[in-house]
C-alpha atoms as an extended CHARMM CRD file, in Angstrom:
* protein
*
       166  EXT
         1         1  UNK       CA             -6.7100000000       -7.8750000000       17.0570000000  PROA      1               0.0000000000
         2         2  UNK       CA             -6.9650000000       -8.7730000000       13.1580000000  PROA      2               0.0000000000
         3         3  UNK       CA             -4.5560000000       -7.5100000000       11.0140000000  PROA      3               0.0000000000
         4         4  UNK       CA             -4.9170000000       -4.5810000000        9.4140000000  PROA      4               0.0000000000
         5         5  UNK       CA             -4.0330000000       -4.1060000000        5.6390000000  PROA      5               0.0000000000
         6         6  UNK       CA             -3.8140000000       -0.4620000000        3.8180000000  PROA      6               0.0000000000
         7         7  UNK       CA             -4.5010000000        0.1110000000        0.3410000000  PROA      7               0.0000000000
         8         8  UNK       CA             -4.6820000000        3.4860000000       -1.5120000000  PROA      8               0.0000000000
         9         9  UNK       CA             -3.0020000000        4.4820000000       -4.3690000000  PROA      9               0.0000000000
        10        10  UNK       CA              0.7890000000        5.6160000000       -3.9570000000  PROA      10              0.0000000000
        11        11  UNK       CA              1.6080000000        8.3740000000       -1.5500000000  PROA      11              0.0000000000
        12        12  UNK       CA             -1.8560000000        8.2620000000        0.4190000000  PROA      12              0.0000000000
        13        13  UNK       CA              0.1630000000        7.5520000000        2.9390000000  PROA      13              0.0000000000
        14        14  UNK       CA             -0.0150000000        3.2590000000        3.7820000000  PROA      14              0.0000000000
        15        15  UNK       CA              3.3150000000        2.9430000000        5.3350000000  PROA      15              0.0000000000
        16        16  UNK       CA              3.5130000000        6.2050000000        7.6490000000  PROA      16              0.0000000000
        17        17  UNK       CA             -0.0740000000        5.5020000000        8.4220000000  PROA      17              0.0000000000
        18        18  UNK       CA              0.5310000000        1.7260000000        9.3380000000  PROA      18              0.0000000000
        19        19  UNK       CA              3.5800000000        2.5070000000       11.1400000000  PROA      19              0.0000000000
        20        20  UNK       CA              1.9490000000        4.9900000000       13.5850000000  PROA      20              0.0000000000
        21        21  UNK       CA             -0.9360000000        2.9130000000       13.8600000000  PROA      21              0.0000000000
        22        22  UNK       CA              1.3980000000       -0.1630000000       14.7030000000  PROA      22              0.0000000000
        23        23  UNK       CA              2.9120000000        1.5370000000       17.3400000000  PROA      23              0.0000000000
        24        24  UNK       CA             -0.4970000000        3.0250000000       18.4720000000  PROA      24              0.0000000000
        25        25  UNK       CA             -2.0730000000       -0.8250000000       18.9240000000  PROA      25              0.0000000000
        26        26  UNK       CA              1.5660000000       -2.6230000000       19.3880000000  PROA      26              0.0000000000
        27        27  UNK       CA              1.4130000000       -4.8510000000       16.6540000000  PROA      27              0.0000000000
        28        28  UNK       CA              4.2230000000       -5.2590000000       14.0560000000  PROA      28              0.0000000000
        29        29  UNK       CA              4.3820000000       -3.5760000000       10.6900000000  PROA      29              0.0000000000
        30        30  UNK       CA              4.8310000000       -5.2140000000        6.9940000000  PROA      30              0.0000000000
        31        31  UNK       CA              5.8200000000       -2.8320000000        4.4290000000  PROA      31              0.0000000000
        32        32  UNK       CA              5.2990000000       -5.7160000000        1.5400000000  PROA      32              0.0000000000
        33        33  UNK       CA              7.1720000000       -3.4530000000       -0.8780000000  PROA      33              0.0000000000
        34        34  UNK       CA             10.1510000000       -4.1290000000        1.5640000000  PROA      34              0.0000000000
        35        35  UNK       CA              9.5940000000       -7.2980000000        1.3390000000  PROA      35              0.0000000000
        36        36  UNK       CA             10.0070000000       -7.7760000000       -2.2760000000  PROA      36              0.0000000000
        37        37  UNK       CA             12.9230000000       -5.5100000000       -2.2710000000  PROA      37              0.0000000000
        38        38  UNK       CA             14.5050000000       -7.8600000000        0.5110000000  PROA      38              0.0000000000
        39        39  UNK       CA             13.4810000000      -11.4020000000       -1.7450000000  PROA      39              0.0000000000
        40        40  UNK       CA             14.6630000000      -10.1700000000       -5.0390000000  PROA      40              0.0000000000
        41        41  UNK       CA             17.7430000000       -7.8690000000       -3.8100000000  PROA      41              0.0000000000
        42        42  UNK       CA             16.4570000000       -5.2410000000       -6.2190000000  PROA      42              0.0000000000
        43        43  UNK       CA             14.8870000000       -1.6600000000       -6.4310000000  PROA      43              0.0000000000
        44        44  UNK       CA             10.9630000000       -1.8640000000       -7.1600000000  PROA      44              0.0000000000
        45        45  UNK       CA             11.5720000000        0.7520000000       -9.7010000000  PROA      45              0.0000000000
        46        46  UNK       CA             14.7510000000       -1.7760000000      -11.2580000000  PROA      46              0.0000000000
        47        47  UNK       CA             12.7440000000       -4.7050000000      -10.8610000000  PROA      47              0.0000000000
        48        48  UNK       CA              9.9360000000       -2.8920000000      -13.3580000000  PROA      48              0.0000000000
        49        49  UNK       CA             12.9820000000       -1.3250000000      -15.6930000000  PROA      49              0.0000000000
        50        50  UNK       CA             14.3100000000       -5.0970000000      -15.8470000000  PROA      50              0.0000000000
        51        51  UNK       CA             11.4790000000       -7.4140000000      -16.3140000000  PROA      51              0.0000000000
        52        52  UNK       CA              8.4940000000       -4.9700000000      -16.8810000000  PROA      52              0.0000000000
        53        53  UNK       CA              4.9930000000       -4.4130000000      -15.3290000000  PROA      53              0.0000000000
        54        54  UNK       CA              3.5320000000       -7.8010000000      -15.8140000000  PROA      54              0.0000000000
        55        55  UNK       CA              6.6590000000       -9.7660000000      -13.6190000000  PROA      55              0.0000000000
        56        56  UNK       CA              6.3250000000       -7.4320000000      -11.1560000000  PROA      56              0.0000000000
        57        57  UNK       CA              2.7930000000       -7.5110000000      -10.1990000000  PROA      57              0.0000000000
        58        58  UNK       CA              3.1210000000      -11.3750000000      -11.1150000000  PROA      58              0.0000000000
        59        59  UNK       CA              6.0120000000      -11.4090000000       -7.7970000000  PROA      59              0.0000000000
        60        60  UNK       CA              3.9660000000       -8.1820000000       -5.8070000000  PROA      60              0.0000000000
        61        61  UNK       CA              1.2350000000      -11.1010000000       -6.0310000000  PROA      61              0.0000000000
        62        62  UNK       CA              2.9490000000      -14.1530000000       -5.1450000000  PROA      62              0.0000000000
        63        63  UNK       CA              4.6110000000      -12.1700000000       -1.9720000000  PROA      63              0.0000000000
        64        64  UNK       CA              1.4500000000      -11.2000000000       -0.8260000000  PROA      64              0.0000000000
        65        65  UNK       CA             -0.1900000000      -14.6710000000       -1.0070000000  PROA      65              0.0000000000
        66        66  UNK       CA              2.7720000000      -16.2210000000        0.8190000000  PROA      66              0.0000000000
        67        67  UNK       CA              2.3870000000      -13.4320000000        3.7680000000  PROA      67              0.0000000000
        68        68  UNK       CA              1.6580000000      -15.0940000000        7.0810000000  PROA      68              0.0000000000
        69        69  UNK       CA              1.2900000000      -13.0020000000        9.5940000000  PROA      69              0.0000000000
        70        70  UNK       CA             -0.6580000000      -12.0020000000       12.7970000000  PROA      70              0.0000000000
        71        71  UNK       CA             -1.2220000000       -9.1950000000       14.8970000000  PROA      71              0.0000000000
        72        72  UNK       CA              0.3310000000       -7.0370000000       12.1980000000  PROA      72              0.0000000000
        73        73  UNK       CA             -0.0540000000       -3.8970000000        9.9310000000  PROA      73              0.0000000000
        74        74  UNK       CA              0.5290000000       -4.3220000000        6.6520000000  PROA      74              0.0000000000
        75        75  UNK       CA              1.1900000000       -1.5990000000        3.8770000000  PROA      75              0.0000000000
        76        76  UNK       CA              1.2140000000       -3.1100000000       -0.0690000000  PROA      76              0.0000000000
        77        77  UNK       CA              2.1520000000       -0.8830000000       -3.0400000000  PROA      77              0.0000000000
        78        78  UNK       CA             -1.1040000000        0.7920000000       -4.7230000000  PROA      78              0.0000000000
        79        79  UNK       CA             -0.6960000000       -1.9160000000       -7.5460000000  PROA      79              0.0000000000
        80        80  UNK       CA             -1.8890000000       -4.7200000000       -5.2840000000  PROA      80              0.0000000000
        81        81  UNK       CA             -5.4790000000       -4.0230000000       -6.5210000000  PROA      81              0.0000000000
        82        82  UNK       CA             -4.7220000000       -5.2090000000       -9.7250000000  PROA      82              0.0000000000
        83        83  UNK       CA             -3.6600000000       -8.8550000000       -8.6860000000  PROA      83              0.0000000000
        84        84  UNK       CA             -7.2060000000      -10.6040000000       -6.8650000000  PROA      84              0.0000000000
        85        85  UNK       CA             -5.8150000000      -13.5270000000       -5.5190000000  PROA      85              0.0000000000
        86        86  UNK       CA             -3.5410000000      -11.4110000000       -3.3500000000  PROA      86              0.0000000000
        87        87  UNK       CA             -6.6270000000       -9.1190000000       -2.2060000000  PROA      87              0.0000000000
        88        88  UNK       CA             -8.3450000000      -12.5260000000       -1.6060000000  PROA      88              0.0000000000
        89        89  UNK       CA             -5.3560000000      -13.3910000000        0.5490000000  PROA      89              0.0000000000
        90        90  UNK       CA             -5.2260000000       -9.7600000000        2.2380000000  PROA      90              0.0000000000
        91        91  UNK       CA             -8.8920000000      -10.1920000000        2.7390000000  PROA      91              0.0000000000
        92        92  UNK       CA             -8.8440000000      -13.7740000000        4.3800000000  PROA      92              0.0000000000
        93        93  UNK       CA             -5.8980000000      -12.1770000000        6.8990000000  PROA      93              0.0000000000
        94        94  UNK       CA             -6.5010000000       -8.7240000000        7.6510000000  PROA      94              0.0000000000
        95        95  UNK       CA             -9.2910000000       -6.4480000000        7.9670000000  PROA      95              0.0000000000
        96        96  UNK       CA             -9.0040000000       -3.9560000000        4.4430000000  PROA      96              0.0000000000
        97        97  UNK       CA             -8.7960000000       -0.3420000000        4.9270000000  PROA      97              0.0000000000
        98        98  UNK       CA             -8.5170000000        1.8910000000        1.5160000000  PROA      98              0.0000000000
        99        99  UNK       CA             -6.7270000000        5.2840000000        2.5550000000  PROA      99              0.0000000000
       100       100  UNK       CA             -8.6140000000        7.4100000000       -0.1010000000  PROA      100             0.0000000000
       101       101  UNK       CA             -7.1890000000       10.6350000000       -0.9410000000  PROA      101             0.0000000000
       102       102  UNK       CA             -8.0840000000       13.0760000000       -4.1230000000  PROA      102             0.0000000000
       103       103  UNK       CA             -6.3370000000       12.8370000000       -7.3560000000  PROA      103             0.0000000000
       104       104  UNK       CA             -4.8720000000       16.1920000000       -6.8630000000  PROA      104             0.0000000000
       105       105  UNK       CA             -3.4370000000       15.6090000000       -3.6860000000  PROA      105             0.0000000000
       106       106  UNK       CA             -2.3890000000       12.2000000000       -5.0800000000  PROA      106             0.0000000000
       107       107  UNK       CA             -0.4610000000       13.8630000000       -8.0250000000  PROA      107             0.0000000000
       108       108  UNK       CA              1.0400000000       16.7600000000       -5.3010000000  PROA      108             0.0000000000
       109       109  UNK       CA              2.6560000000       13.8480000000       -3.1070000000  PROA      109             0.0000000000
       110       110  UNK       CA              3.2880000000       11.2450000000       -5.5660000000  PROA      110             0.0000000000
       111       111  UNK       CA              6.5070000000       13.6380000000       -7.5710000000  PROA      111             0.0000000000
       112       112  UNK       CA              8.3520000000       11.6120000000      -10.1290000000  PROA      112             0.0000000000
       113       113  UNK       CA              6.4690000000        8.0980000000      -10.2550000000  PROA      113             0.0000000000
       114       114  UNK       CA              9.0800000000        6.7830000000      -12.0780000000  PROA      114             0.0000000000
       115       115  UNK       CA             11.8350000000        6.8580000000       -9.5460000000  PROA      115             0.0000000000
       116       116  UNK       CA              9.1720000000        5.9850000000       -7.1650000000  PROA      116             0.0000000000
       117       117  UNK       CA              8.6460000000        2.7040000000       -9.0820000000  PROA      117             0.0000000000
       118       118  UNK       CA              4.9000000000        3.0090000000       -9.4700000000  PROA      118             0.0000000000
       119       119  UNK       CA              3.5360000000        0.4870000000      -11.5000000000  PROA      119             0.0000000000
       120       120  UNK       CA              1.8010000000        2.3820000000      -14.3920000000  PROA      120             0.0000000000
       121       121  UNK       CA              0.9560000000        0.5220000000      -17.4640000000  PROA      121             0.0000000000
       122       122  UNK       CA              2.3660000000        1.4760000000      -21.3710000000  PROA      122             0.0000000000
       123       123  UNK       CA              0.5440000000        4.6430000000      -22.4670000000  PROA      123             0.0000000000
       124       124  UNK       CA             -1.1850000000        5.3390000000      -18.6550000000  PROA      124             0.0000000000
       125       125  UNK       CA             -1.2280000000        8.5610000000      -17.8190000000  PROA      125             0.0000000000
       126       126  UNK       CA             -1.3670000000        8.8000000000      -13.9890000000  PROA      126             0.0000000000
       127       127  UNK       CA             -5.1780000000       10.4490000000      -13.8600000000  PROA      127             0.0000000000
       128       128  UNK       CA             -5.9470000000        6.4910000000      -15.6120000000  PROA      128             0.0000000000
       129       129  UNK       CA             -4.2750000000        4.5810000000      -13.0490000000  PROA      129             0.0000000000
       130       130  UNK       CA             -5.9240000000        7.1760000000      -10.1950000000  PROA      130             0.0000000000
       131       131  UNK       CA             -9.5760000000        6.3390000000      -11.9220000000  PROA      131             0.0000000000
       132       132  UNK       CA             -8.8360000000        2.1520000000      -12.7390000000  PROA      132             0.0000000000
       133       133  UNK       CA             -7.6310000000        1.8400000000       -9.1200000000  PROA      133             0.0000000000
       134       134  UNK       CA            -10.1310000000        3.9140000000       -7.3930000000  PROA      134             0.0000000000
       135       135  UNK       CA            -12.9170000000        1.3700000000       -8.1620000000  PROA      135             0.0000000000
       136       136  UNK       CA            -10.7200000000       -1.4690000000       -7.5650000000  PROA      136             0.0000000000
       137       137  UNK       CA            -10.0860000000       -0.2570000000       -4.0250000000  PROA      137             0.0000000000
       138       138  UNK       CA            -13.7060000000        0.8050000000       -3.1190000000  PROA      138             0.0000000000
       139       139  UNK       CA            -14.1510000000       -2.7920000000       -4.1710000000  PROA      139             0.0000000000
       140       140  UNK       CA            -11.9310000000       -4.9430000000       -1.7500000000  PROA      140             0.0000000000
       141       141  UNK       CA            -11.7310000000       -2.2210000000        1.4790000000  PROA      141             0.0000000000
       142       142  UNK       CA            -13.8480000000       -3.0770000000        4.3500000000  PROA      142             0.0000000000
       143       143  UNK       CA            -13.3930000000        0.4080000000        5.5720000000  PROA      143             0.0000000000
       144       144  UNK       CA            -12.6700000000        3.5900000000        3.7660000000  PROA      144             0.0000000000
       145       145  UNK       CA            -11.0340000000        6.5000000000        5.2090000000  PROA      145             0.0000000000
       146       146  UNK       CA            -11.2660000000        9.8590000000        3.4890000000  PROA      146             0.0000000000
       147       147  UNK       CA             -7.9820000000       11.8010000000        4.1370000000  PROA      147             0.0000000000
       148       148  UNK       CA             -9.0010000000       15.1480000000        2.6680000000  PROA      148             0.0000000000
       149       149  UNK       CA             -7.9090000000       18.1940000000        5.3990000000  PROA      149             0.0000000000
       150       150  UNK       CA             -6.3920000000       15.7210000000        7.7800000000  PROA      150             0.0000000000
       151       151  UNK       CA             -3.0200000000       15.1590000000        9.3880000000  PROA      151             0.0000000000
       152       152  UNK       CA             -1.7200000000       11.2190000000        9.7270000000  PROA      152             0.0000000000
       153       153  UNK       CA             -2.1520000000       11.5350000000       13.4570000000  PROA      153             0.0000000000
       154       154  UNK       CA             -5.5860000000       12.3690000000       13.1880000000  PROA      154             0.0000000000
       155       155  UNK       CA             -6.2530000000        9.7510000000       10.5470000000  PROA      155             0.0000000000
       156       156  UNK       CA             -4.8080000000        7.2700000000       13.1520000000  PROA      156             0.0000000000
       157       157  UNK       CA             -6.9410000000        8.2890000000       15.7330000000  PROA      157             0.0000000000
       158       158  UNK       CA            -10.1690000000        7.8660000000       13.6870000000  PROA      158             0.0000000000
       159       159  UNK       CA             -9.3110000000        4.2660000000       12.8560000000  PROA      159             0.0000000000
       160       160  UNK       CA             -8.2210000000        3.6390000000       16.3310000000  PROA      160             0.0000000000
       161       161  UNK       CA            -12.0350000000        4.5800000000       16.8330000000  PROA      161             0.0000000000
       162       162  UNK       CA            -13.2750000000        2.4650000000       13.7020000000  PROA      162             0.0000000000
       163       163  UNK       CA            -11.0370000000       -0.6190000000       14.6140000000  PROA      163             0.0000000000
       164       164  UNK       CA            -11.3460000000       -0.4160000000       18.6600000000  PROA      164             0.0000000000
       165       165  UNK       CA             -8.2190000000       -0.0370000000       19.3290000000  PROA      165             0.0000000000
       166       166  UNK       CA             -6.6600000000        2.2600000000       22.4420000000  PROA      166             0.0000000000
């Protein structure tokens, strides 16, 4: 099977999502903000305190265009929208599945962005990133899943239906 790449905006769920549906088709799982954690040696959130916005999407970006994998999951942070060479990349890999959920369910899950490390530019407020990234995702997914009044399990099951998986 393709790979399968998640995007959505933080806290729609791309990592518990792609691990259950991992397991689900037995392919691996790439959380890519792992990744970058693992490369630098740093905190996401640290990384943006230190350098800013701009050198982190600039590394989020070259990570993602040096990812070569197969038969693979993989779960980017919600900023990867921003950075088109990377979605190019994602797109050329993996089949691209945008996890949408509603900006007030968004806002529920998402807490304190800031110790998240959510890439939100200087004088953002979060309902700005929620309606620049929206259009950016509708944009690059080759599927769209609408989350609202459903459990992960049963989100997994409906792409396992959409993909043709088991």
């Amino acid at each position: 099977m393709r790979n399968i790449t998640f995007i959505g905006m933080p806290s729609s769920g791309k990592s518990t999502i792609g691990v259950l549906l991992a397991k689900r088709l037995g392919m691996s799982f790439v959380d890519l903000d792992i990744v970058i954690q693992e490369n630098t040696q740093k905190k996401l959130k640290d990384l943006i305190a230190e350098f800013g916005q701009e050198v982190f999407l600039d590394i989020e970006e070259e990570t993602a265009c040096e990812l070569d994998v197969s038969n693979s999951v993989i779960a980017p942070g919600g900023s990867i929208c921003h950075e088109q060479k990377a979605m190019e990349h994602l797109s050329d890999i993996s089949t691209v599945v945008y996890l949408y959920i509603s900006y007030d369910e968004m806002e529920r899950r998402v807490g304190d962005y800031v110790a998240r490390g959510v890439a939100i530019p200087e004088g953002y407020t979060l309902r700005d990133l929620y309606d620049e990234r929206s259009s950016l995702y509708e944009k690059y997914a080759d599927i769209k899943v609408d989350e609202t009044g459903k459990h992960f399990d049963q989100i997994v099951d409906e792409l396992l239906v959409i993909l043709g998986g088991n």
